[in-house]
C-alpha positions as CSV (number, residue, x, y, z in Angstrom):
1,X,17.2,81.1,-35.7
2,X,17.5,84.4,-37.5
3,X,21.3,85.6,-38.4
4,X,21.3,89.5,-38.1
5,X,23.8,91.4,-39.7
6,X,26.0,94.0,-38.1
7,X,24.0,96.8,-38.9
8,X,21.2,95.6,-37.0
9,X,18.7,94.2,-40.2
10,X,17.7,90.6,-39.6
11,X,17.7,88.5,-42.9
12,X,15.3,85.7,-43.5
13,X,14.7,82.6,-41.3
14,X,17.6,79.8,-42.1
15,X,15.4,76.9,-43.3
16,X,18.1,74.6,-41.4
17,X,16.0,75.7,-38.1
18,X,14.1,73.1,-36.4
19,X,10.7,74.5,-34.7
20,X,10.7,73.5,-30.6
21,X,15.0,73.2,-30.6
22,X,17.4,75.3,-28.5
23,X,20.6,75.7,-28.6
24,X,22.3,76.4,-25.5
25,X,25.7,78.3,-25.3
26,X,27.9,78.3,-22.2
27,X,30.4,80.7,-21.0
28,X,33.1,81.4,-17.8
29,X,32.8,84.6,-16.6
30,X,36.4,85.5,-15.2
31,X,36.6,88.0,-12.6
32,X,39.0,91.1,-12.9
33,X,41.1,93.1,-11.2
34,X,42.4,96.3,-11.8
35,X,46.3,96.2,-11.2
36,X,46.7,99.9,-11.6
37,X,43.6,102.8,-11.9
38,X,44.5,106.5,-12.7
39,X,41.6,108.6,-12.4
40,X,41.0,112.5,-14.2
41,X,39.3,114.6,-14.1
42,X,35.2,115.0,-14.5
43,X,33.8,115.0,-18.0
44,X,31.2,116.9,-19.0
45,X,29.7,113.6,-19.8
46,X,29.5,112.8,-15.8
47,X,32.4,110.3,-16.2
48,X,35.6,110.4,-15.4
49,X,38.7,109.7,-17.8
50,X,40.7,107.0,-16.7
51,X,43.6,104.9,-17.5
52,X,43.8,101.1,-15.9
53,X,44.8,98.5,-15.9
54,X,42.5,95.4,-15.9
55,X,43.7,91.5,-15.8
56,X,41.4,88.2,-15.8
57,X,41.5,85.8,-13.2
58,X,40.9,82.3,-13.0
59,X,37.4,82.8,-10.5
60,X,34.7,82.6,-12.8
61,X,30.9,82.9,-13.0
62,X,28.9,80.2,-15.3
63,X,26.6,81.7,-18.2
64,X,24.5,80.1,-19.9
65,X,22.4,81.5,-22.9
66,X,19.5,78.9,-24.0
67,X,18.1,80.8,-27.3
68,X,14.8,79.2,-28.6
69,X,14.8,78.9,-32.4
70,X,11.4,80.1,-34.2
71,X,9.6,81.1,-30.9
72,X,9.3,84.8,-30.6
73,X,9.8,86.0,-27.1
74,X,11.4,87.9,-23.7
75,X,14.7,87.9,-22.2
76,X,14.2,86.1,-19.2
77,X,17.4,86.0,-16.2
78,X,18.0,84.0,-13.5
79,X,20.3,83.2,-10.4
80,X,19.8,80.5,-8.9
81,X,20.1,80.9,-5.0
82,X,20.3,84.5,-5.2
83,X,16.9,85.5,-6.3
84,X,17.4,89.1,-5.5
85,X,19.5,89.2,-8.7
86,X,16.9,87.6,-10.9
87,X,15.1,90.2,-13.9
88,X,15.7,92.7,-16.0
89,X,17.9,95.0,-14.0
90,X,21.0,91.8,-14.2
91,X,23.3,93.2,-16.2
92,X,23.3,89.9,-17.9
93,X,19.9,90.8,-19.4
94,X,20.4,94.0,-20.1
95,X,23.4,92.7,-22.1
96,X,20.7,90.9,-24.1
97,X,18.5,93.6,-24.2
98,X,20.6,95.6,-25.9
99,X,22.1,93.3,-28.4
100,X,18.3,92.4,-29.5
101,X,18.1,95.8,-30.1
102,X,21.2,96.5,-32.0
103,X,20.9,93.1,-34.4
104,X,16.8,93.0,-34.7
105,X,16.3,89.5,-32.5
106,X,13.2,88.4,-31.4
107,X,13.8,85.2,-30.1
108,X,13.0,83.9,-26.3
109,X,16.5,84.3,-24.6
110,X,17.3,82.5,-21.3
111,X,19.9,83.6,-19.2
112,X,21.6,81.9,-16.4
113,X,24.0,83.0,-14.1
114,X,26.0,80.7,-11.5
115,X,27.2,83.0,-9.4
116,X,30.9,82.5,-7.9
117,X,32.2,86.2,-8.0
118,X,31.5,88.1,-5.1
119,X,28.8,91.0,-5.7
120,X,29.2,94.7,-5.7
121,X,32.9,93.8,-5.0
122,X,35.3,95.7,-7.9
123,X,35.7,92.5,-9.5
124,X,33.7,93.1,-12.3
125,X,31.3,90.3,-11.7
126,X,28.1,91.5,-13.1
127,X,30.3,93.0,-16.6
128,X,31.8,90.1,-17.0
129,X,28.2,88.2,-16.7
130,X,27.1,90.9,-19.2
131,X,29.4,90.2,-21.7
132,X,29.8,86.5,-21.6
133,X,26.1,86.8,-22.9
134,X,27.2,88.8,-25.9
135,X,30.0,86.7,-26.2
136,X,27.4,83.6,-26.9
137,X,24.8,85.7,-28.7
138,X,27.3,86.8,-30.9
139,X,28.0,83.4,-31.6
140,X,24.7,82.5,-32.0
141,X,23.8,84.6,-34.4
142,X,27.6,85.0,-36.1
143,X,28.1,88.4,-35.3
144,X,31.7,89.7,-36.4
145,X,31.5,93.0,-36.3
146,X,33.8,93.8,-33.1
147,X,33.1,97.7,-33.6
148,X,29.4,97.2,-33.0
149,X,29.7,94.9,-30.2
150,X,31.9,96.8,-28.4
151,X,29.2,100.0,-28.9
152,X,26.8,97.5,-27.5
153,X,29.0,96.7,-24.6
154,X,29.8,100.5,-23.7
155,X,25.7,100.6,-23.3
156,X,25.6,98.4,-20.9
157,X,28.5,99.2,-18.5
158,X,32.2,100.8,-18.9
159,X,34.2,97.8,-18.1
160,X,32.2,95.7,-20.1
161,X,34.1,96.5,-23.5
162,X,37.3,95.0,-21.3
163,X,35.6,91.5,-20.8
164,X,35.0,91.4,-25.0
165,X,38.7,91.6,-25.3
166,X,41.7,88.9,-25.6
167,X,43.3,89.6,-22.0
168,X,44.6,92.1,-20.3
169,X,44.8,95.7,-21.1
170,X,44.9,98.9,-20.5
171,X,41.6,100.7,-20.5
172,X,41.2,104.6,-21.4
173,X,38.2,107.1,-22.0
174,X,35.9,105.8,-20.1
175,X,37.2,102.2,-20.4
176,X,36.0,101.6,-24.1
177,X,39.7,102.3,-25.4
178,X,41.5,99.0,-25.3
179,X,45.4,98.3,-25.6
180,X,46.0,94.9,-24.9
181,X,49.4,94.2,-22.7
182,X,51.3,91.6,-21.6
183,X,51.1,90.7,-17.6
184,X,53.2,88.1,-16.2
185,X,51.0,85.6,-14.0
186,X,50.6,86.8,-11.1
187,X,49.3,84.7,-7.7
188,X,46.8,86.8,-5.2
189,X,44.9,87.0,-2.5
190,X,41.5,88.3,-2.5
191,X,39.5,89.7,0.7
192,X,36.2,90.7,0.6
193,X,34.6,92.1,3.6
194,X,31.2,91.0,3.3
195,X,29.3,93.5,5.1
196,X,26.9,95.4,3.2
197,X,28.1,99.2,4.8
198,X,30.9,98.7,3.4
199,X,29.4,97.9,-0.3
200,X,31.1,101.3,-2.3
201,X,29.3,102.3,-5.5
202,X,32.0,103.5,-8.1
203,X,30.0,107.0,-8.1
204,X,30.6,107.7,-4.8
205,X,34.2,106.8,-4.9
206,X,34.8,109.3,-8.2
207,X,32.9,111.7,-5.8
208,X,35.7,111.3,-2.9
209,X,38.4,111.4,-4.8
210,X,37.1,114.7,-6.8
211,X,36.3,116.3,-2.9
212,X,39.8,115.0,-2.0
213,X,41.7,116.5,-4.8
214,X,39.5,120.1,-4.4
215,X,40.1,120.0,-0.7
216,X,44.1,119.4,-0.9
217,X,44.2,121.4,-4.5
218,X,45.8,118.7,-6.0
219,X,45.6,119.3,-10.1
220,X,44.1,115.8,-12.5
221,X,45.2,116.0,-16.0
222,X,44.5,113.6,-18.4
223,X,45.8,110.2,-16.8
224,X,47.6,108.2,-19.6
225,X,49.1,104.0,-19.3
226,X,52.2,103.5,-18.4
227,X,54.4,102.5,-20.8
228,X,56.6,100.4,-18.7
229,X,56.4,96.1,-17.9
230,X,54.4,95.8,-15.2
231,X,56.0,95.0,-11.7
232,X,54.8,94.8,-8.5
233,X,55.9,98.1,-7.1
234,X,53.7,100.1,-10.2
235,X,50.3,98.9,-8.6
236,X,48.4,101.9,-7.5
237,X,45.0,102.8,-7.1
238,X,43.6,107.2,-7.2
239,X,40.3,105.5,-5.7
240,X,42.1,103.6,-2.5
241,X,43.0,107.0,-0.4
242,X,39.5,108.3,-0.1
243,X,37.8,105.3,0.0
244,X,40.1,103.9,3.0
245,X,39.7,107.0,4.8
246,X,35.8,106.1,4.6
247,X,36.1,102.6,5.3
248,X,39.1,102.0,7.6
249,X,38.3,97.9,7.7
250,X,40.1,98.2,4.3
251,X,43.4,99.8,4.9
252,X,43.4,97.2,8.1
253,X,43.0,94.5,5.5
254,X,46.0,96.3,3.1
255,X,47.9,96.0,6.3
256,X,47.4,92.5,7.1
257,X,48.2,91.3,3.4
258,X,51.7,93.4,3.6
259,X,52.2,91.5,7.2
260,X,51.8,88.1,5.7
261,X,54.0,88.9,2.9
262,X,52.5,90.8,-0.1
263,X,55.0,92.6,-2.3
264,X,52.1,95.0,-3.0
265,X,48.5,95.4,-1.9
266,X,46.1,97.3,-3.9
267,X,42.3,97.8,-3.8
268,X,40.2,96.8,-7.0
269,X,38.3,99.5,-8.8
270,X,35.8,100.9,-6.3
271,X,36.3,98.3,-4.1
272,X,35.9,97.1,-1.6
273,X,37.8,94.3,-2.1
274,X,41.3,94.5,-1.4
275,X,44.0,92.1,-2.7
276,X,47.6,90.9,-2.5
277,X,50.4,90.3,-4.8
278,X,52.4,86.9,-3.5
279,X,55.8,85.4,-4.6
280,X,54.4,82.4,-5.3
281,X,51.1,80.0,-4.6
282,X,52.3,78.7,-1.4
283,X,52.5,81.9,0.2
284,X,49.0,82.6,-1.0
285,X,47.9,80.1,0.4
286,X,49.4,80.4,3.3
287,X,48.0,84.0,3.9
288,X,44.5,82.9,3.1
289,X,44.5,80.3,5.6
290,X,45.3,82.8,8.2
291,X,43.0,85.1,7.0
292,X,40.1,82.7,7.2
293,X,40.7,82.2,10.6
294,X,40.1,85.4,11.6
295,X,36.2,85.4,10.7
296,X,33.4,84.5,8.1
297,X,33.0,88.0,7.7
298,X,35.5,88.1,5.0
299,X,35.7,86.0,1.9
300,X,39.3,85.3,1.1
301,X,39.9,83.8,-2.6
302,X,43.5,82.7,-3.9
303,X,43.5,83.4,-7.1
304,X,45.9,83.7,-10.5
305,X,45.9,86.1,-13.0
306,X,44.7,85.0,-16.9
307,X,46.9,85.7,-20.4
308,X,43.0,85.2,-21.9
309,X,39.3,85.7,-21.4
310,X,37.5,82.1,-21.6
311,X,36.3,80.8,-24.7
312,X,32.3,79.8,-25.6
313,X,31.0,76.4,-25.8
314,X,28.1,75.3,-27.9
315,X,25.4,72.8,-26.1
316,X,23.3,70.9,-28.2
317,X,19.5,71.0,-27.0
318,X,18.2,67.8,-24.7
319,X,15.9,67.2,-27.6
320,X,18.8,66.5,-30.1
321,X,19.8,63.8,-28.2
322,X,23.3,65.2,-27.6
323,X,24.7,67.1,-24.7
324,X,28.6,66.6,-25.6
325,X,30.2,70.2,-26.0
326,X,32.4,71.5,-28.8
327,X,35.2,73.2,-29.6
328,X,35.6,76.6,-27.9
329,X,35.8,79.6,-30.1
């Protein structure tokens, strides 16, 4: 396997590398929410300056990244059972696209994705998928150089730089400015409507909240963290107005969280999931019960809140005759 350097030149061949082996690295993919999002105004860039937020949680996606040692080749992704996210459009392998690029690899990559996090749902799935597979390649290939990942991650997706970092954070610019904060675990209730109307792409809801803004005159200055611990009572969303107004399915949703007991309801990023903050795990579970009963039309997930992002495990290849894993990074 060839060991680029952070600059992007790939040294010589190791002569350690056995023709016909792979090595197979494994990831967990947390999902995310976003606890608080402050949005500015438009850049000239097309973006938006933000400030949010963003905590793990313990509902994960698997990744695994087979690279084949001395055999030159594509990036190949899959999903199994959802076959409409296989190829090069995955985020996953565009992830591996781009850190080819930057570090000169020409090895066959294989990507697989497990999904478990709802799609198209503000939870981050498909950056978290992305960078779980820089996560491995850059353990692969022993890439240190956190500057130049992260500039790979930013290529990819804004919230991708978040999933390359410890934990929590807050999130400025256009997400690629990273303060790491401490949350106190927090037990939720997830509810995703599945129906594909209600899908929201994050453009659209930056372009509500801009008409919104213009139509009530309402001034967006830089938005800037908030300095305070977090609480309950501090979780706000600038995307959740417009978008509810849109979609009223949500704010019914909100409502039925803060009937069953939520100290705060919020809705993730662009949506359109919607979750609730709970005292404790029995009342989550409680509330997602009752939920569930109301119709397979929304998934409902009880979930916790992360201090960390999930380490990477290194598979041996079938043909060394091992499959135990090791220690995590």
């Amino acid at each position: 396997m060839t060991r680029a350097n952070a600059k992007g030149r790939a040294p010589a061949r190791s002569s350690k590398a056995v023709a016909g082996r792979v090595v197979e690295l494994r990831v967990r993919a947390a999902a995310k929410v976003n606890l608080a999002l402050r949005g500015g105004p438009l850049r000239p860039d097309g973006y938006h300056d933000l400030a949010t937020l963003m905590v793990p949680l313990d509902l994960f996606d698997a990744v695994a990244v087979r690279v084949h040692l001395d055999r030159a080749g594509e990036v190949e992704c899959r999903v199994p059972n959802r076959s409409e996210l296989d190829g090069p459009a995955n985020l996953a392998a565009l992830a591996a696209e781009a850190f080819r690029r930057r570090f000169g690899v020409a090895e066959r990559l294989e990507v697989t994705v497990e999904k478990r996090i709802p799609v198209t749902a503000g939870l981050g799935g498909g950056s978290s998928d992305a960078a779980a597979v820089l996560r491995a390649l850059a353990r692969a290939y022993r890439i240190r150089d956190r500057g130049a990942l992260g500039e790979v991650a930013l290529e990819v997706g804004s919230d991708v730089p978040f999933f390359l970092g410890p934990g929590p954070a807050w999130a400025t610019g256009r997400g690629e400015k990273l303060a790491p904060v401490s949350v106190p675990t927090l037990e939720l209730v997830l509810a995703y409507p599945r129906d594909p109307a209600l899908a929201i792409r994050a453009g659209d809801a930056y372009r509500w909240l801009d008409a919104s803004r213009a139509a009530s005159r309402s001034p967006s200055g830089a938005p800037r963290p908030m300095r305070r611990a977090f609480r309950a009572t501090l979780a706000q969303n600038d995307l959740q107005g417009p978008c509810f107004e849109r979609h009223p399915l949500l704010r019914t949703l909100a409502g039925q969280l803060v009937g069953a007991g939520a100290t705060a309801t919020i809705m993730s990023g662009s949506g359109p999931t919607v979750f609730g903050i709970f005292p404790d795990r029995a009342a989550a579970r409680r509330t997602a019960t009752r939920m569930r009963e109301v119709g397979p039309e929304i998934d409902v997930h009880v979930v916790r809140t992360l201090q960390r992002h999930p380490g990477v495990f290194r598979w041996a290849s079938p043909r060394s005759g091992s499959s135990a894993s090791l220690k995590s990074d």
